[in-house]
C-alpha positions as CSV (number, residue, x, y, z in Angstrom):
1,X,15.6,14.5,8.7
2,X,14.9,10.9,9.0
3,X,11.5,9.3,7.9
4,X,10.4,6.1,9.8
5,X,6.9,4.4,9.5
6,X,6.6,1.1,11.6
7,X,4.0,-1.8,11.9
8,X,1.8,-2.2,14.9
9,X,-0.6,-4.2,16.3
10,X,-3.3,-1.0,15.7
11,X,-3.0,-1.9,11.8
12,X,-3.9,-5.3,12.1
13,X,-7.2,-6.0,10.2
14,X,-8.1,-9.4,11.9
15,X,-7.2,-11.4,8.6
16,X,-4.0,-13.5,8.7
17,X,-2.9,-13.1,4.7
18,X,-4.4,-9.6,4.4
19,X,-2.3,-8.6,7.7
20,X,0.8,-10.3,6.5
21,X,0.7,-8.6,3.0
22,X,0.2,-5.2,5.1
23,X,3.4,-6.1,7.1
24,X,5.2,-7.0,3.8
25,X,4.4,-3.4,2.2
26,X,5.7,-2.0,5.6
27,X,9.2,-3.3,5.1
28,X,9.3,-2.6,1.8
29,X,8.6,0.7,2.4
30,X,11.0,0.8,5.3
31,X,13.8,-0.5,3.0
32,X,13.1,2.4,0.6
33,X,13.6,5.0,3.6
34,X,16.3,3.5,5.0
35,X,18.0,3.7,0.9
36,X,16.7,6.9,1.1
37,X,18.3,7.9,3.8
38,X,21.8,6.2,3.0
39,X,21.5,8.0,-0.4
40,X,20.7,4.8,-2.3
41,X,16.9,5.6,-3.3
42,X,17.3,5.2,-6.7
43,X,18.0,1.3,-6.9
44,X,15.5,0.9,-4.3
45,X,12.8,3.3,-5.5
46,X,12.8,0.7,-8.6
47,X,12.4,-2.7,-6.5
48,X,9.7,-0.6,-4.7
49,X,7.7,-0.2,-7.7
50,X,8.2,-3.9,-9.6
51,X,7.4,-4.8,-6.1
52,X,4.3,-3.0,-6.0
53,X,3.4,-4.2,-9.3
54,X,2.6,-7.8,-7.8
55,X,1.7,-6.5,-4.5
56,X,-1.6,-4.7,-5.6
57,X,-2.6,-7.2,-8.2
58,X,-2.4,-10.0,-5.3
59,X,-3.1,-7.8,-2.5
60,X,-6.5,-6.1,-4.0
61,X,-7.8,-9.5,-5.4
62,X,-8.2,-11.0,-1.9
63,X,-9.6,-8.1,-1.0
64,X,-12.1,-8.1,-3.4
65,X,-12.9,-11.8,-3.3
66,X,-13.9,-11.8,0.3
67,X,-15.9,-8.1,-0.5
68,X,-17.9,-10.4,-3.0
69,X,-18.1,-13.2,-1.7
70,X,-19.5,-12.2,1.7
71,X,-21.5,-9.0,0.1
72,X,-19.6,-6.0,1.7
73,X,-21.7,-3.6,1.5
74,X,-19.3,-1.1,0.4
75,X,-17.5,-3.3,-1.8
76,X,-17.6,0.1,-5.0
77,X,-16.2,2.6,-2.2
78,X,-13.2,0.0,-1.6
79,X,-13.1,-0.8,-4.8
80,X,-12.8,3.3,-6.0
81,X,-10.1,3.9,-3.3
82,X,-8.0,0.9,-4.7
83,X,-8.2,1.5,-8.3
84,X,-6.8,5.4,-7.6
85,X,-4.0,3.9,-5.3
86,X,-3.5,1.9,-8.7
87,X,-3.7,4.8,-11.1
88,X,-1.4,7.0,-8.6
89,X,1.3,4.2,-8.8
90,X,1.4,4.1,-12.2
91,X,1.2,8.1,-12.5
92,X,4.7,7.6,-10.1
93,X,6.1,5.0,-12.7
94,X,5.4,6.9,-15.7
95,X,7.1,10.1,-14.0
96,X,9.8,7.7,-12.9
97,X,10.4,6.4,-16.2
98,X,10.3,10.3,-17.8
99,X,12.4,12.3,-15.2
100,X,14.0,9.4,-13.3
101,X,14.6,9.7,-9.7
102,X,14.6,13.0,-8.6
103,X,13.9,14.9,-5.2
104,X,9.8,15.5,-6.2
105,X,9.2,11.5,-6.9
106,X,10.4,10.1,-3.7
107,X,8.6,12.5,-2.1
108,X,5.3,12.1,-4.0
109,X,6.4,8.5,-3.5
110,X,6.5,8.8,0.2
111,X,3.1,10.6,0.3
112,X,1.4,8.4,-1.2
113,X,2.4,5.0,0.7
114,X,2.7,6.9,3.9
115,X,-1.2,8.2,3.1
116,X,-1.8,4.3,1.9
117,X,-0.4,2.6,4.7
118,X,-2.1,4.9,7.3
119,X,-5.2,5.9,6.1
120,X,-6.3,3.3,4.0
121,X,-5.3,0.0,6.5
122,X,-6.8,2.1,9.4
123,X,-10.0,3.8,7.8
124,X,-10.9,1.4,4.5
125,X,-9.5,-2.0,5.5
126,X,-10.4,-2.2,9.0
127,X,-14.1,-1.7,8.3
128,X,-14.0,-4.6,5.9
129,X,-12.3,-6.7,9.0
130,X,-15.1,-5.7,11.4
131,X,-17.8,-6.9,8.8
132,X,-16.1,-10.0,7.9
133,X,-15.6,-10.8,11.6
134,X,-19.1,-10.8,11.9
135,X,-19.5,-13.3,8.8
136,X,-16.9,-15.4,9.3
């Protein structure tokens, strides 16, 4: 069974850098299902994560500059859903780092960026590009 999860224009949020950095965790992720699917998840289930690492550090603090800077109104809600995507990544490392790769982790792995990059762009992000639209 083959996995595949592509950008489209319905994911853009309307910002230039916060739509490029969406696009960025889209190949990424693609890379680790294509490994995945060539048997080669482990290497690329590690260059995922340290790839993450930087991503939601940069990511989430443009983000959160424009929430406070412009005064979006549910800045704590956006703020809640990114520190658990935080916490779940680091529950995967730490599970990574005990039991290496295994069946379970690229699956929980999976879950979690598939929920991420569907959910959270389509529900979460784009209401914080439809307010900034109307403030910038």
């Amino acid at each position: 069974m083959t996995i595949s999860l592509e950008w489209n224009d319905t994911l853009c949020v309307g910002h230039p850098a916060i739509d490029a950095q969406h696009r960025e965790i889209f190949t990424r992720f693609g890379t680790l299902l294509e490994a995945c699917n060539q048997g080669r998840a482990s290497e690329s289930l590690r260059e995922l994560f340290a790839f993450l690492d930087d991503y939601v550090q940069e990511h989430f603090a443009i983000e959160e500059e424009l929430m406070s800077r412009y005064g979006y109104p549910q800045r704590d809600a956006h703020l809640a859903e990114h520190g658990e995507f935080v916490r779940h990544l680091a529950d995967l490392k730490q599970e990574l780092e005990t039991s290496g790769i295994s069946p379970l982790i690229l699956i929980r792995t999976n879950k979690a960026l598939i929920y991420w990059l569907t959910h959270h762009i389509q529900s979460i992000d784009s209401g914080l590009s439809t307010f900034l639209d109307k403030r910038t």
